[in-house]
N, C-alpha and C positions, 0 to 999 in steps of 0.2 A: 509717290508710292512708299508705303511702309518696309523701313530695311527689318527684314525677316533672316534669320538663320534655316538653311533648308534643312538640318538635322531635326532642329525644334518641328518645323513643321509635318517634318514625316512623323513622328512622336505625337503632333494632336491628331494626325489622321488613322494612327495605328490604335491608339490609345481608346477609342469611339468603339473598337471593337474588339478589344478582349474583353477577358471578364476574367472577376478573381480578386479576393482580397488587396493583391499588390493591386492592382491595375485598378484599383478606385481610390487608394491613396496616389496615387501617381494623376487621378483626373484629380483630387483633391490638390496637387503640388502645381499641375497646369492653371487649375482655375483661379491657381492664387496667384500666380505671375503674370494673368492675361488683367485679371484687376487690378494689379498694380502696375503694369505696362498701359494701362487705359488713365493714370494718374488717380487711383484711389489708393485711400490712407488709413492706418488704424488706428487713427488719433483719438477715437470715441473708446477703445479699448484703452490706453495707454493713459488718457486721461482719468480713467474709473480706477486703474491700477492706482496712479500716482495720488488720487481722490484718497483710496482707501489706505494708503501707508501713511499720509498725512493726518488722515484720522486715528489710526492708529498711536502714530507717534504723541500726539495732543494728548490722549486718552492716559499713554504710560508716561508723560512729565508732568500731567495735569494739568493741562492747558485749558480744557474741557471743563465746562463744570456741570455737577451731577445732571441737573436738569437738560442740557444740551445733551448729553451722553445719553440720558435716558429717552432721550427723542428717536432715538435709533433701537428701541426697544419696541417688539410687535409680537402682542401675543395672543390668542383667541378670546380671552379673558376684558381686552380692552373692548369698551365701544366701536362700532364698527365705523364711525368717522374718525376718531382717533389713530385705530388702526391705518385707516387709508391715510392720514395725514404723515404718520411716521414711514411708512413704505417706503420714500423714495431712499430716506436717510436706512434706512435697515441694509439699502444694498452694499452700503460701504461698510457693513460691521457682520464678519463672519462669527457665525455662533463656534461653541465652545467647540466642537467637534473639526472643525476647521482652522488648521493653521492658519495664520496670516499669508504666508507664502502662497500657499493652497489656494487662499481667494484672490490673490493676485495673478496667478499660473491663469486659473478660468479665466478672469477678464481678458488678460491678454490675448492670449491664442482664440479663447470663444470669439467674444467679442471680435476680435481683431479681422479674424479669418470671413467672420459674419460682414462686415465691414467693406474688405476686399472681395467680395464672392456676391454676395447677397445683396451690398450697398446696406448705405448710414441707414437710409429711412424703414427699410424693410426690418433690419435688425434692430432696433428701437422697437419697435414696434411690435414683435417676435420678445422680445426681454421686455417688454412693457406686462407684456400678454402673459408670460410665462412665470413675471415676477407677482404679478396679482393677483391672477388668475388661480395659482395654487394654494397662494396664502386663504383666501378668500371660499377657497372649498374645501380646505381643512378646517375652516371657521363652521362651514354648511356643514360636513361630514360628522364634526364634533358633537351637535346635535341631534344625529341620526341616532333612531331607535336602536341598533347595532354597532356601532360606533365601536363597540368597543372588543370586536373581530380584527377592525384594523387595527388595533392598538392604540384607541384613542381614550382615554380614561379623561376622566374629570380633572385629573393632575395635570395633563397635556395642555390646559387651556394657558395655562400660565409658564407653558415651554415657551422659547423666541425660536423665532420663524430661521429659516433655511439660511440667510443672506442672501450672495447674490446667487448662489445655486441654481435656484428655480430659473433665474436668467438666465443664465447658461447654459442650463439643461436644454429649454426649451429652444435657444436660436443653437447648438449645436447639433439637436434632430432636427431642426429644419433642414440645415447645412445638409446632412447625411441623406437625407429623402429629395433634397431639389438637386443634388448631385447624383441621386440615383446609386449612392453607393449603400446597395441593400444588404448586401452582409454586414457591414459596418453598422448601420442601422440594425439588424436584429442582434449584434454582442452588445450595441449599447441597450436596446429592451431586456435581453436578459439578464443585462448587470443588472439593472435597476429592481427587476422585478423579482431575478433572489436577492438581493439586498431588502428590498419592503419583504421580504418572506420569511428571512433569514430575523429580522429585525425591524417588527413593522413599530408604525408610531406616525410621529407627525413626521420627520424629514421624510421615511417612506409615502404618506400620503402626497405632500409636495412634492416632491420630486416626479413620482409617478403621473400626476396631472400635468406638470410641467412638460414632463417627456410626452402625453397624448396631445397635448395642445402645441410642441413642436412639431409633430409627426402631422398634424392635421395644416399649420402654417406650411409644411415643407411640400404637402402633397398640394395645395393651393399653388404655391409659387413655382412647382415643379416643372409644368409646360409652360412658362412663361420664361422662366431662367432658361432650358435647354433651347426656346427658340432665338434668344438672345447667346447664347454660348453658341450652338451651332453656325449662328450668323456670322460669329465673329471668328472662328474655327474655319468660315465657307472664305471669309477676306481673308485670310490667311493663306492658306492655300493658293486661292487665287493670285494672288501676291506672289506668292513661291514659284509657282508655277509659269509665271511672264517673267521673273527673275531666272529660271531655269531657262525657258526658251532663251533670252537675250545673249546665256550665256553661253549656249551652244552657237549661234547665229556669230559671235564676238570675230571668229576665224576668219568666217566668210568677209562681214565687214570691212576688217582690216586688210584683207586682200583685193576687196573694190576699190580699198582709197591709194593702194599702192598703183595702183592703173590708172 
């Protein structure tokens, strides 16, 4: 039998039934300790953080040289094998708008939480999706007869792409849609989309794709995530609840064995 704490446990069975901004960061804080009580880890975050300060540091002692440096360069402007060839490296190299710190905060908590909640493969996959996927239709969109509504100009072509933004964007609406936490999920669409309004261009366009292509992975993994959360919310309980009986029972027990 799993040792359960009965507090924790009335907390996942209360928690299934509010609603309200707190009460889906509070499933958000449960689904992160049930993944990491189940022995997962957010080593694919921490690794990408620790990926990216190391690139970093090369870059500012010159360790790096030009051409390795510019392999992490992705702009609409290159070939579009070229481009896919530098993508993986672009995720370790936040553009100018983006602190260093900034892209490290995303990896970790994105990523990480993606990791513990979602599992490695789903989230890979969710940051695969979201990392290309955007690049890739602001490449399409640049070419659009209109194009330049969203603020894509001919200059654009030779902006560098988001870093690892698009990644995180896209596995942290998963995260918000297969958790069911919809208010969370609609302050992150509306940051995103007065930001592209406010200041549209290319990180507006990626990002924006980013975020529909999370929203779309989240609504996919959503009944599959809550029948496996619920399952493991229903052992729990169950657990608590033969841990409750036994303990009320405990009196009687000890008073058969004194006879």
């Amino acid at each position: 039998m799993s040792q359960i704490d009965l507090p924790e446990a009335t907390s996942l069975e209360d928690v299934a039934q509010r609603r309200g901004l707190r009460a889906e960061f509070t499933r958000l804080w449960l689904a992160t300790r049930l993944g990491w009580r189940n022995g997962k880890r957010p080593w694919l975050g921490v690794s990408l953080a620790l990926a990216s300060v190391a690139v970093a540091l090369m870059v500012h002692f010159h360790v790096l040289s030009p051409e390795l440096w510019r392999s992490g360069d992705v702009y609409a402007a290159l070939p579009v094998t070229t481009e896919l060839v530098r993508l993986p490296m672009s995720l370790f190299m936040p553009t100018a708008y983006l602190p260093l710190w900034g892209a490290i905060l995303q990896l970790v908590l994105v990523i990480g939480l993606g990791e513990l909640i979602l599992g490695r493969s789903v989230s890979v996959l969710v940051a695969a999706a979201g990392h290309v996927g955007s690049t890739l239709m602001a490449r399409v969109l640049l070419d659009a007869p209109h194009a330049a509504l969203l603020g894509l100009t001919p200059a654009v072509a030779r902006v560098l792409d988001t870093g690892p933004s698009g990644a995180t964007t896209a596995v942290g609406a998963c995260l918000l849609v297969a958790l069911r936490m919809n208010r969370a999920a609609i302050l992150l669409i509306l940051g995103l989309l007065l930001a592209a309004f406010v200041a549209p261009g290319l990180d507006a366009v990626e990002h924006t794709t980013a975020l529909l292509l999370g929203v779309c992975a989240g609504a996919g993994a959503r009944w599959m995530f809550s029948r496996t959360l619920r399952a493991s919310w229903a052992r729990s309980l169950r657990d608590a609840r033969v841990v409750r009986f036994l303990r009320r029972r405990r009196p009687a027990l000890a008073a058969l064995r004194e006879h």
